[in-house]
N, C-alpha and C positions, 0 to 999 in steps of 0.2 A: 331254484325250487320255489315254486309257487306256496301263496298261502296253505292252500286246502290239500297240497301233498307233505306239507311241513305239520298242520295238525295231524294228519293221519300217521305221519311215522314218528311224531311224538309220543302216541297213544300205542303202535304197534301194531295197527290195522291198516298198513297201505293199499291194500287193492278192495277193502270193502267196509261197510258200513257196518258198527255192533250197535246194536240199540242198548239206551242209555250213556253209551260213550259219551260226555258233552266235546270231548275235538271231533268223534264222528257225526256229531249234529251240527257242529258249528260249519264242518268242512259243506254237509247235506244243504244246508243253508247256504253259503257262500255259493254252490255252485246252483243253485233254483234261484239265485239273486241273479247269476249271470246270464243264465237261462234266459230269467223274464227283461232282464237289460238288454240283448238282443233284440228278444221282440218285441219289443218299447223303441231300439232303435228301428228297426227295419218300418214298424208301422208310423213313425217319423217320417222316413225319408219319401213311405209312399204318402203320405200325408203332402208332405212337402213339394211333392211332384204333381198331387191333384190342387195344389194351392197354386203353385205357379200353371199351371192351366188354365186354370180358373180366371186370374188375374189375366193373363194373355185375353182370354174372349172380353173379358170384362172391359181391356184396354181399349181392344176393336171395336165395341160395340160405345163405348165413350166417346171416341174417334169419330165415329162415323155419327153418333150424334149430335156430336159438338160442332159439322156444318165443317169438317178438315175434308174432304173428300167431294169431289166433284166429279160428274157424271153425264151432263150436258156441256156444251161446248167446248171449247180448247181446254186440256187444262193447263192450269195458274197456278205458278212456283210449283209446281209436281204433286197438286192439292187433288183431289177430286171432290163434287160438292154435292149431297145427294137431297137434292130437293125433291122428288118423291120416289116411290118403290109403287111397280105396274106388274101387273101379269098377265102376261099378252093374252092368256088360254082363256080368261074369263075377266079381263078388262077392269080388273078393282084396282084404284091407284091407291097408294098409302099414302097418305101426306105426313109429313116427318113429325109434324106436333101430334099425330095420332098413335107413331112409332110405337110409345112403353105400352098404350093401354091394349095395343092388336097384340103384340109381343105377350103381355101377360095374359089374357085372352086364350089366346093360341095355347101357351105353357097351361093353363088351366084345366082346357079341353082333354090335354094328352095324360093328365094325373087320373091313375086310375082308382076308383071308388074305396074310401075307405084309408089312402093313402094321403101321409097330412103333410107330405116333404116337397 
């Protein structure tokens, strides 16, 4: 028998709540504790799912800036090496020391008005 069924049939009220009872409040209590512990766990895990996400692109984008990746020529030890970013439609080359500031640039643009995240 659980806590919050063992106050209730100490007091004599198993299937409901009397006000003033303190085992029917303490039970009310215990069980809006478990409630909100749920959804503290569950907004955890998705917490924890948008973290490792996060981390994931954050890795790739470290990667690829840290010069592990190549893009021209054979590749070496299974590396690619991305000396710049082109877009054939309109011919603008990135060069990889310009990478964060076009990157944040870009992310900039697409924030809409009034929006500080």
């Amino acid at each position: 028998m659980d806590t919050t069924m063992k106050l209730r049939a100490a007091c004599g009220h198993d299937s409901r709540s009397v006000e003033g009872c303190t085992n029917c409040e303490a039970a009310d209590l215990i069980e809006s504790l478990r409630r909100g512990a749920a959804t503290q766990r569950a907004e955890i895990e998705r917490l924890t799912a948008e973290r490792d996400g996060l981390r994931a692109d954050a890795e790739r984008y470290r990667w690829l800036r840290a010069g592990k990746a190549r893009t021209t020529g054979r590749p070496k030890e299974g590396r690619i090496e991305v000396i710049r970013w082109e877009d054939s439609s309109e011919g603008d080359i990135l060069k990889l020391s310009a990478l964060d500031n076009a990157i944040d640039a870009a992310r900039t643009a697409l924030v809409p008005k009034g929006d500080a995240s």
